[in-house]
C-alpha positions as CSV (number, residue, x, y, z in Angstrom):
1,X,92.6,87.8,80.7
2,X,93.8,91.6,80.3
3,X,97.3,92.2,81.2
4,X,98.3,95.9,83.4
5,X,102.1,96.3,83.7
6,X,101.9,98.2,86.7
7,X,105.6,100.8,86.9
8,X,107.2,101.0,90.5
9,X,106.0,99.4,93.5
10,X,105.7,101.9,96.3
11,X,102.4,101.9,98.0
12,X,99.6,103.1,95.5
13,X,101.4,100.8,93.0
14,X,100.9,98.1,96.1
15,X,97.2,99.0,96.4
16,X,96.0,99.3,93.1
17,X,98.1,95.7,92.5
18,X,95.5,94.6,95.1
19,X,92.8,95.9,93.6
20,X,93.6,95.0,89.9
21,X,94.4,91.6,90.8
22,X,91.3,90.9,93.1
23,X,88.9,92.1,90.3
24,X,90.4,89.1,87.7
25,X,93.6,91.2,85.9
26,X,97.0,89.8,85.1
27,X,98.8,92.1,87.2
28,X,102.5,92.7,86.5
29,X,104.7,95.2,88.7
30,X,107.9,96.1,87.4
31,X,110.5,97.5,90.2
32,X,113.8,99.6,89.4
33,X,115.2,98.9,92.7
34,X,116.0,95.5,94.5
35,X,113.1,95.2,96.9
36,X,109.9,96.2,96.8
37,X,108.0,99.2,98.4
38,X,109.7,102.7,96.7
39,X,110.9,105.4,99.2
40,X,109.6,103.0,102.0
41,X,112.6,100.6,101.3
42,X,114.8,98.5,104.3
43,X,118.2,99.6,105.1
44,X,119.9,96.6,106.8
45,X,123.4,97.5,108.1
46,X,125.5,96.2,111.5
47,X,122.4,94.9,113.1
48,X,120.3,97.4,112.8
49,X,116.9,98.1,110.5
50,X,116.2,101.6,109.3
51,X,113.3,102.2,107.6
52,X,114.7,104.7,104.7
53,X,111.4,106.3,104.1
54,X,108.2,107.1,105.8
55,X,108.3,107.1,109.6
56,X,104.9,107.8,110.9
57,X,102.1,105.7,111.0
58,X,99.0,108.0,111.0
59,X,95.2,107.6,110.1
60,X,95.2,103.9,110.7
61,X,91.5,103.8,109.7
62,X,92.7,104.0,106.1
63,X,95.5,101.0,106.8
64,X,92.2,99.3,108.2
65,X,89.9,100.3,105.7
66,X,92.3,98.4,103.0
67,X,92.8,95.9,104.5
68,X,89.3,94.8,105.3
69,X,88.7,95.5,101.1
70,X,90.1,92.0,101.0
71,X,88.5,90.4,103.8
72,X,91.2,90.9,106.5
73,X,92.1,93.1,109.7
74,X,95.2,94.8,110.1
75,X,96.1,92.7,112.9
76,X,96.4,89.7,110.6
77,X,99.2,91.3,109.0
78,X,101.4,93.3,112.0
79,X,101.3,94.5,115.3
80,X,100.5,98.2,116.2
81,X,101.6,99.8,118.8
82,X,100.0,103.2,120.2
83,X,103.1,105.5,121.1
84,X,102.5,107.1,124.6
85,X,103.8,110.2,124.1
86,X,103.5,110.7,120.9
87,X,106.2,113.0,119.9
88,X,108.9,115.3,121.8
89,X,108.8,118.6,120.7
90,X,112.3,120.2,122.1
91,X,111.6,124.6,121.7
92,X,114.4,127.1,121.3
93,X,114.3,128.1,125.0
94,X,115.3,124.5,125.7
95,X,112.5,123.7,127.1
96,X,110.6,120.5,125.6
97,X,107.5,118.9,125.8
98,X,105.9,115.3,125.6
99,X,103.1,115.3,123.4
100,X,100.2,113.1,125.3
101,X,98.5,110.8,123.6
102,X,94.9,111.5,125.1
103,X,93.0,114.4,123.7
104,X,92.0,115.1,127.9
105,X,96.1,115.4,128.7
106,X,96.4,117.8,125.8
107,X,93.9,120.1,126.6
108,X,95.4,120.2,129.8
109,X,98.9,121.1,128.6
110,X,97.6,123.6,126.5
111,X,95.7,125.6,128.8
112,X,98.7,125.3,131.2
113,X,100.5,127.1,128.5
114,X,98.6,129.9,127.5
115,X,95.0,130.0,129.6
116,X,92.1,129.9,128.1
117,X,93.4,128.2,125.3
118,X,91.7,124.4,125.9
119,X,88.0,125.7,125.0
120,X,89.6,126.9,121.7
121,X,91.1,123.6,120.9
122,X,88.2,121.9,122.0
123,X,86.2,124.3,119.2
124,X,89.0,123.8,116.7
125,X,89.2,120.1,116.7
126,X,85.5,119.4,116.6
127,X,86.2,121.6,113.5
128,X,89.2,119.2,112.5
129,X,86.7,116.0,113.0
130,X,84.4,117.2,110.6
131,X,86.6,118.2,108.0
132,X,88.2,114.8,108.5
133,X,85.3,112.6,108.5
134,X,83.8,114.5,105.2
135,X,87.5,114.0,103.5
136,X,87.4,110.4,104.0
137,X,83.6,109.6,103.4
138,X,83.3,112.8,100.5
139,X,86.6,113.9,98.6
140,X,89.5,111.7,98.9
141,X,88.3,108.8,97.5
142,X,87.2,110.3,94.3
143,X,89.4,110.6,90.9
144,X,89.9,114.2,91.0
145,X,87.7,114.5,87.7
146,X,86.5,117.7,88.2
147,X,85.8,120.8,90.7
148,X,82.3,119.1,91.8
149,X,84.1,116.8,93.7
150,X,84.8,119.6,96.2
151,X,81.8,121.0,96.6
152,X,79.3,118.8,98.0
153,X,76.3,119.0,100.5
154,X,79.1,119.2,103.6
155,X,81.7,121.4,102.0
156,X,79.2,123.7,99.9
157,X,78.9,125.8,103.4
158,X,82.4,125.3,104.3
159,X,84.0,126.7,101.2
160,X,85.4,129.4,102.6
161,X,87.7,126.7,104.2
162,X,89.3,126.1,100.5
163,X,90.2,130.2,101.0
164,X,91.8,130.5,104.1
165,X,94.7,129.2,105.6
166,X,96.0,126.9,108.1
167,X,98.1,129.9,109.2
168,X,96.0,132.3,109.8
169,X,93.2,130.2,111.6
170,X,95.9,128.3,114.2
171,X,97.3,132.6,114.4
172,X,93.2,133.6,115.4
173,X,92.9,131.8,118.0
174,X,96.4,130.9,119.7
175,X,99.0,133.0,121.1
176,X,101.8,130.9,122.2
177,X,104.3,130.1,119.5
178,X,104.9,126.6,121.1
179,X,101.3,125.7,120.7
180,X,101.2,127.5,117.2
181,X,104.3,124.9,116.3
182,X,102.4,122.2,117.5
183,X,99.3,122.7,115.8
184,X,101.1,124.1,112.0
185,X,103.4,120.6,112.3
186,X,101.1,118.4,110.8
187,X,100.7,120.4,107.7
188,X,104.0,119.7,106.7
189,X,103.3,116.1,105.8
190,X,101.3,118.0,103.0
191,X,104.4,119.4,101.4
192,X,103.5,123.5,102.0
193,X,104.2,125.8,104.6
194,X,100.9,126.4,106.7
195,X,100.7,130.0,105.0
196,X,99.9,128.7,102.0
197,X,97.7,125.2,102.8
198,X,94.1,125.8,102.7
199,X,92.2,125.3,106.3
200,X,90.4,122.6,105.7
201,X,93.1,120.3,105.9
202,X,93.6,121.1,109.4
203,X,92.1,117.7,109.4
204,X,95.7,116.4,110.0
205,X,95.3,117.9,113.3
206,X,92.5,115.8,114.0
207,X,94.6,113.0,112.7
208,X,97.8,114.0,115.4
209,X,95.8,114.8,118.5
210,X,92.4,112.2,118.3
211,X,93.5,109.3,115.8
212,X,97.4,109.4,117.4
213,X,100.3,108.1,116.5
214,X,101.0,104.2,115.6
215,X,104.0,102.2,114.9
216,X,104.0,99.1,113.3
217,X,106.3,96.5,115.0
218,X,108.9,95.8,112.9
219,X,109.1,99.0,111.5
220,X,107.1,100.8,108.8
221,X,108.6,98.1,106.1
222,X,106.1,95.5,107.6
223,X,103.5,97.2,105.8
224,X,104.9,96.9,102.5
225,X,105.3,93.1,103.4
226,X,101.9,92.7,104.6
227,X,100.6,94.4,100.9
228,X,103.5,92.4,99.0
229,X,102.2,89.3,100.4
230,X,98.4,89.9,100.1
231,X,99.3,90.8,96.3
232,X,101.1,87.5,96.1
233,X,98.0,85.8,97.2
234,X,95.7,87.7,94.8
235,X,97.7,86.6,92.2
236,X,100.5,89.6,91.7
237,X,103.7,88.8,90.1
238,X,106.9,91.4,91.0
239,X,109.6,91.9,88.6
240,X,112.7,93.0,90.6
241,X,115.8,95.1,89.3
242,X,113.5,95.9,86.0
243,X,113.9,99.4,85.1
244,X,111.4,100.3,82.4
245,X,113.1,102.4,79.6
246,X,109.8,103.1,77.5
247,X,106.1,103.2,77.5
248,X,105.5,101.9,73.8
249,X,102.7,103.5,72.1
250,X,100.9,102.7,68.7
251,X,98.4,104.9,67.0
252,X,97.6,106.3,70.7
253,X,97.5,103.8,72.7
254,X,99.7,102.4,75.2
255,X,100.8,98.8,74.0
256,X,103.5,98.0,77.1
257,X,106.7,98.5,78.6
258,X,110.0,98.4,77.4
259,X,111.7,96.7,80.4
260,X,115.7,96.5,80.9
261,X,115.6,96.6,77.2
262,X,113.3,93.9,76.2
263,X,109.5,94.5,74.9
264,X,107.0,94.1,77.8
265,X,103.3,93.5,75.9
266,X,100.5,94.3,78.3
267,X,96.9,96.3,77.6
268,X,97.0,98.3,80.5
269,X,99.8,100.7,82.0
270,X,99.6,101.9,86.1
271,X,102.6,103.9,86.4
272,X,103.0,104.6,90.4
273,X,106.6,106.0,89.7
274,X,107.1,109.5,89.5
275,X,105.0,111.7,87.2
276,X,106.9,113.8,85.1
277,X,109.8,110.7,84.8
278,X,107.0,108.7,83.9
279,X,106.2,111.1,81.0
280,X,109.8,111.3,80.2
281,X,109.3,107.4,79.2
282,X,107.0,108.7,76.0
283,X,107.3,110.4,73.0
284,X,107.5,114.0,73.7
285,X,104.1,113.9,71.3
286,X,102.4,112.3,74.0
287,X,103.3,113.9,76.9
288,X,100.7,115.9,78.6
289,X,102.0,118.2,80.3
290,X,105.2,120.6,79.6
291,X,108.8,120.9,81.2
292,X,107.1,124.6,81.9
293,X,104.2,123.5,83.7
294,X,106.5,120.7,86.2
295,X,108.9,124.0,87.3
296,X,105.4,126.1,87.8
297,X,104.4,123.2,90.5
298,X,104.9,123.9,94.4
299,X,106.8,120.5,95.3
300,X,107.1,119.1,98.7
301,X,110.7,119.3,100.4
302,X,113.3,117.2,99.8
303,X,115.3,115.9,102.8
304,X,118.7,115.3,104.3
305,X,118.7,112.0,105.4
306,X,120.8,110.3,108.0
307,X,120.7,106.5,109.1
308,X,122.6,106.4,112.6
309,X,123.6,103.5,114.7
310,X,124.7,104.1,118.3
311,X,126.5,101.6,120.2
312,X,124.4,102.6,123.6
313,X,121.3,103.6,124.6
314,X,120.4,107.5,124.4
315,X,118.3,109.0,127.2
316,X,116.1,112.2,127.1
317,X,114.5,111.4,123.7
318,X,111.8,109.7,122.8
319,X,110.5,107.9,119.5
320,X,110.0,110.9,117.4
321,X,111.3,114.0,118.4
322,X,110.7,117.5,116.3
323,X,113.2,120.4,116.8
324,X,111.8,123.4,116.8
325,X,114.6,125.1,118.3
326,X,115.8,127.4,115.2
327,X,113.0,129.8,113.1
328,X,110.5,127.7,111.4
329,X,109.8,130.8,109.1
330,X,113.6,131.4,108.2
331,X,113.6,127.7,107.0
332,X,110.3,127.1,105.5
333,X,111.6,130.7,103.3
334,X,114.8,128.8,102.1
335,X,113.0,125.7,100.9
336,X,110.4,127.2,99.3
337,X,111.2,131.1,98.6
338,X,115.5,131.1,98.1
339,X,115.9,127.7,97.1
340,X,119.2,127.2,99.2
341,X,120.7,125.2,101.8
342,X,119.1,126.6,105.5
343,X,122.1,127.7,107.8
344,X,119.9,127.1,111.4
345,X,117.7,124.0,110.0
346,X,114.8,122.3,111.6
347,X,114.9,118.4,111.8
348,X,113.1,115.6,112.9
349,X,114.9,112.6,114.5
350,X,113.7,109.2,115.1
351,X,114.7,106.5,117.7
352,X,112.6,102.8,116.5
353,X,114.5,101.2,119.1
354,X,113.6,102.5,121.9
355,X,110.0,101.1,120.7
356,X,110.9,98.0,119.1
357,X,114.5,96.5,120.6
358,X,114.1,94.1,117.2
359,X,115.8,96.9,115.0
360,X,119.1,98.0,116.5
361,X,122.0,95.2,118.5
362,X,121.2,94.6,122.0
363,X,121.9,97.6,123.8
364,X,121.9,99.8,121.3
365,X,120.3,102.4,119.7
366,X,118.7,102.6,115.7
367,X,118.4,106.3,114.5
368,X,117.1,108.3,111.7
369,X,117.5,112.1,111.1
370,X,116.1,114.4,108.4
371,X,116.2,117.8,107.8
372,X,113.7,119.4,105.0
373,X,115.2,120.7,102.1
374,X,114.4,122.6,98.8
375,X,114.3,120.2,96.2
376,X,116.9,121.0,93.2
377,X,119.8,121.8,95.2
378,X,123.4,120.9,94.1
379,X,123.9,118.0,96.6
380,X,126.9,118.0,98.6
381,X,128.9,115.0,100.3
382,X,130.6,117.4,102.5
383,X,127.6,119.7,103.2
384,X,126.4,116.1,104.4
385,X,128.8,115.7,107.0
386,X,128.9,119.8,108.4
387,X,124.8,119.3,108.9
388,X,125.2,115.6,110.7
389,X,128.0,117.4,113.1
390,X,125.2,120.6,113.3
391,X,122.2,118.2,114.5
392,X,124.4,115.8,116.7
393,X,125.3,118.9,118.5
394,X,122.4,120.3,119.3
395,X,121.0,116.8,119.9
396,X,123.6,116.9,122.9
397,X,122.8,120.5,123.8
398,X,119.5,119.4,124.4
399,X,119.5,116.0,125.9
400,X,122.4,116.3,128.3
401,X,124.6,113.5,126.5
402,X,127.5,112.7,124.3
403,X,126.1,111.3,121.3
404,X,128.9,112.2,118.8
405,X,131.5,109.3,120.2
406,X,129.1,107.0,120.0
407,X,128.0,106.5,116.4
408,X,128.7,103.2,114.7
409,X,127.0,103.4,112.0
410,X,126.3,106.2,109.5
411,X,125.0,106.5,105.9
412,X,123.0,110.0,104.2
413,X,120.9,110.1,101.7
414,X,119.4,113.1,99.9
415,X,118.6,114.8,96.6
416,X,121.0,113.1,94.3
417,X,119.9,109.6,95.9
418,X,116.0,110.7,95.4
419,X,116.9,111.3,91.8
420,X,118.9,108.5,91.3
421,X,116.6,105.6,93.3
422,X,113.4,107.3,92.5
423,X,113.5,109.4,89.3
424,X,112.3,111.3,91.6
425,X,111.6,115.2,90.1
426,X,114.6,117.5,91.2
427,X,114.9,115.0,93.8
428,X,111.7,116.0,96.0
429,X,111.5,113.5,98.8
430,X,107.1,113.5,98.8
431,X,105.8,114.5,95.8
432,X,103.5,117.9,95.2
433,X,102.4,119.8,97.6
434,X,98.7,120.3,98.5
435,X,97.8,123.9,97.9
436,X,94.9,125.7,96.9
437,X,95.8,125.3,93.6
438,X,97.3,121.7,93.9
439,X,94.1,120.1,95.4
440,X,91.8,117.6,93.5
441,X,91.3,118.3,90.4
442,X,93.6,121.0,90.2
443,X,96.2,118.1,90.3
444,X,97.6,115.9,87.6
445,X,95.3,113.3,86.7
446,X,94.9,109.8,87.0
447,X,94.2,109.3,83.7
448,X,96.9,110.3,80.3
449,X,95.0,112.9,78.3
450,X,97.4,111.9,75.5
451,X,97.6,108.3,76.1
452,X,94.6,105.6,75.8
453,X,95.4,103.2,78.6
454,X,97.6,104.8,80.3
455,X,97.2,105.6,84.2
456,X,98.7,106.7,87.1
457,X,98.6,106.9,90.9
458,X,100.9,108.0,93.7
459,X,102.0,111.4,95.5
460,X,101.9,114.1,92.4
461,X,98.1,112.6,91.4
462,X,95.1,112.5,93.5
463,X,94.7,113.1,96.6
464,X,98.2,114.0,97.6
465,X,101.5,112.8,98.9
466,X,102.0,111.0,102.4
467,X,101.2,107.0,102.8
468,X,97.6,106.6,103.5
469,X,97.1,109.3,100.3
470,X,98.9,106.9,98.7
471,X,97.0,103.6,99.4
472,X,93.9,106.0,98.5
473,X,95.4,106.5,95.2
474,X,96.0,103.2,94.3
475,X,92.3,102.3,95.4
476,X,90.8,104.9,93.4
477,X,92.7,104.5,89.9
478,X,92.4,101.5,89.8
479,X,88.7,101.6,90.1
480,X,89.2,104.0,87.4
481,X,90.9,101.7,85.2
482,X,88.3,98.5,85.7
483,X,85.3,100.8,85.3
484,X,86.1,103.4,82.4
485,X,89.1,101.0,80.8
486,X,88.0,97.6,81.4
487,X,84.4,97.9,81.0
488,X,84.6,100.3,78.0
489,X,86.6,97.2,76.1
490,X,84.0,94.4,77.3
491,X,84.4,93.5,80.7
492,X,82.7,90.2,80.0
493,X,85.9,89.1,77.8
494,X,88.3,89.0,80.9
């Protein structure tokens, strides 16, 4: 039986672990950290449960469409829960507005807000739903091989979709700058600024407004335990607090890890860790792509991370809440243009508990803060604390409430703590961003050019960061690796 030594164990290490294992491998996952499931780690502190990664739980077709790879529903594994609303959006004129969670309601509060405007996002989302449904049956599933991938029988006509932006198709049709914020949000789980993100992946929008938002009860961890124990029962063994040091090589071809100092033999390497540290584990002879070509690269944010615990119940907020009360142009421009710390930040902030009571004390409230940053800055322990005392304020500004006396419990995390728990490149908290010249093909591959087997998957490879990208990563490499690896060496031997 072939061995793959599989590098990290965020979720497209998790999926392809699935996959490997189901189709006969020896599947080894080696994990730097203490638990399983990368940047979608448990913090467990006074009581409360934060989830120290990713918050939202969208496209939960793709959650469903893994799940039932191995015979199961999702339901077998945790509970969802639809959010009704779906998000607060709080606006610099301090008014705010509850996102419905029925396409119907949102029509109506759009064409309350600027007339004339429901017909339009009526037009524009049966626009999203195609895009959508032609991503997910055409282009993400496929290895990112080459530029035929994007042009098929539905896209050849829709290529001028590759050419414009999210930006200037929301700006066509919609006047309002509170709409325009609502419908340029979703783009930001792709790591660009709408300007700059081709239309067709305004498909997100078909995944905010139609699919809606979910929450997993429990919190987003439960889906790393669900995977963990599914790739348990396929036959996946984890290696905790293993840090590989190496990817040994001979004559061209990877031969296995070099794990907390100690030779690791396997015929297969998965690396789902970060790209370029993953590279930094070779001989520079084998390394396919240059220090030159990683600081070309448009990189998603990193963040500013807070983990909060309030000792009462907050009111006027809802489960996620997006500030757009400063100028989302003045700090998209210091993330991506200056490359400095923004002085009026946007943020999100998150409130589990007032979902699920299971993650904060009785009574109490479980919260979680972030604020996009550039990644690469000098990180700041102090800069920490002025932007927590920044948000809490206008967190009180805008609900009405002390909040400030009433934290119990605090921790930050950003760049330095990406870089350190992650390897994470200059500390970027999702991986590269999909622009025009980031998309399919256009992005690192799956596959080593230097390397003979030796693979990868995750947020900086095909299709792109966020979680259910990722699960789609770890499906499709490692249906690379059994058909163009396994095969290729005599499948029949397994």
């Amino acid at each position: 039986m072939k061995k793959v030594n599989i590098i990290g164990s965020g979720f497209s290490s998790l999926s392809a672990a699935c996959y490997l294992a189901q189709s006969g491998l020896d599947v080894h996952v080696y994990e730097k950290n203490d638990q399983p499931g990368g940047r979608a780690r448990l913090l467990e502190a006074h009581g409360f449960r934060f989830d120290m990664g990713p918050s939202w739980y969208w496209m939960p077709d793709v959650f469903d469409r893994f799940f039932e790879d191995f015979g199961y529903t999702t339901s077998e594994f945790y509970n969802l829960i639809r959010l009704t609303p779906a998000y607060k959006v709080f606006f610099e004129d301090f008014s705010n507005v509850e996102l419905p969670s029925s396409v119907s309601e949102i029509c109506d509060f759009f064409e309350a807000e600027e007339p004339g405007s429901s017909q339009k996002l009526k037009a524009f989302l049966k626009k999203a739903q195609f895009n959508y449904e032609t991503a997910m049956q055409d282009l993400v599933y496929k290895p990112g091989a080459s530029v035929g991938e994007l042009i098929t029988p539905k896209t050849i006509t829709r290529l001028g979709q590759f050419f414009t932006t999210i930006r200037s198709t929301v700006r066509s049709d919609f006047k309002s700058s509170k709409l325009i914020q609502i419908l340029e949000f979703p783009v930001l789980f792709l790591g660009a600024k709408p300007e700059n993100t081709p239309a067709f992946y305004n498909f997100m929008n078909y995944a905010d407004l139609v699919l809606g938002t979910w929450y997993p009860e429990g919190g987003m961890h439960q889906i790393v335990r669900a995977m963990v124990k599914l790739a348990k029962q396929l036959g996946v063994q984890f290696h905790m607090n293993a840090s590989v040091d190496e990817i040994v090589v001979e004559d061209g071809k990877a031969k296995g890890l070099r794990v907390n100092g100690e030779l690791v033999p396997g015929d297969l390497i998965l690396s789902g860790a970060d790209y370029h540290h993953t590279e930094q584990l070779l001989n520079p002879k084998y390394r396919s792509f240059s220090d030159k070509y990683w600081q070309s690269r448009t990189f998603a944010p990193s963040a500013l991370i807070f983990y909060l615990g309030f000792d009462k119940k907050l009111k006027n907020l809802r489960h996620h809440n997006l500030f757009f009360d400063e100028d989302f142009d003045i700090h998209a421009r210091a993330i991506y243009d200056h490359i400095k710390w923004p002085e009026n930040p946007l943020f999100y902030a998150s409130f589990p508990s007032m979902t699920d009571s299971t993650v904060a004390p009785e009574g109490q409230e479980n919260g979680f803060i972030l604020i996009p940053l550039a990644p690469g800055l000098k990180d700041d322990k102090q800069l920490h604390q002025n932007y927590r005392d920044l948000v809490i304020k206008r967190l009180e500004q805008h609900t009405g409430q002390k909040i400030a006396d009433h934290i119990v419990y605090s921790r930050s995390y950003c760049v330095n703590d990406f870089q350190k728990d992650y390897n994470s490149y200059k500390g970027n908290a999702y991986g590269m961003a999909n622009t025009l010249r980031q998309t399919g093909f256009l992005r690192p591959g799956i596959r080593s050019k230097k390397v003979e087997n030796l693979f990868f998957t995750g947020q900086l490879t095909v299709p792109g960061p966020g979680v259910p990208p990722a699960l789609i990563s770890g499906k499709i490499s490692s249906e690379l690796i059994i058909k163009e690896a396994i095969q290729s060496h005599s499948y029949a031997s397994i």
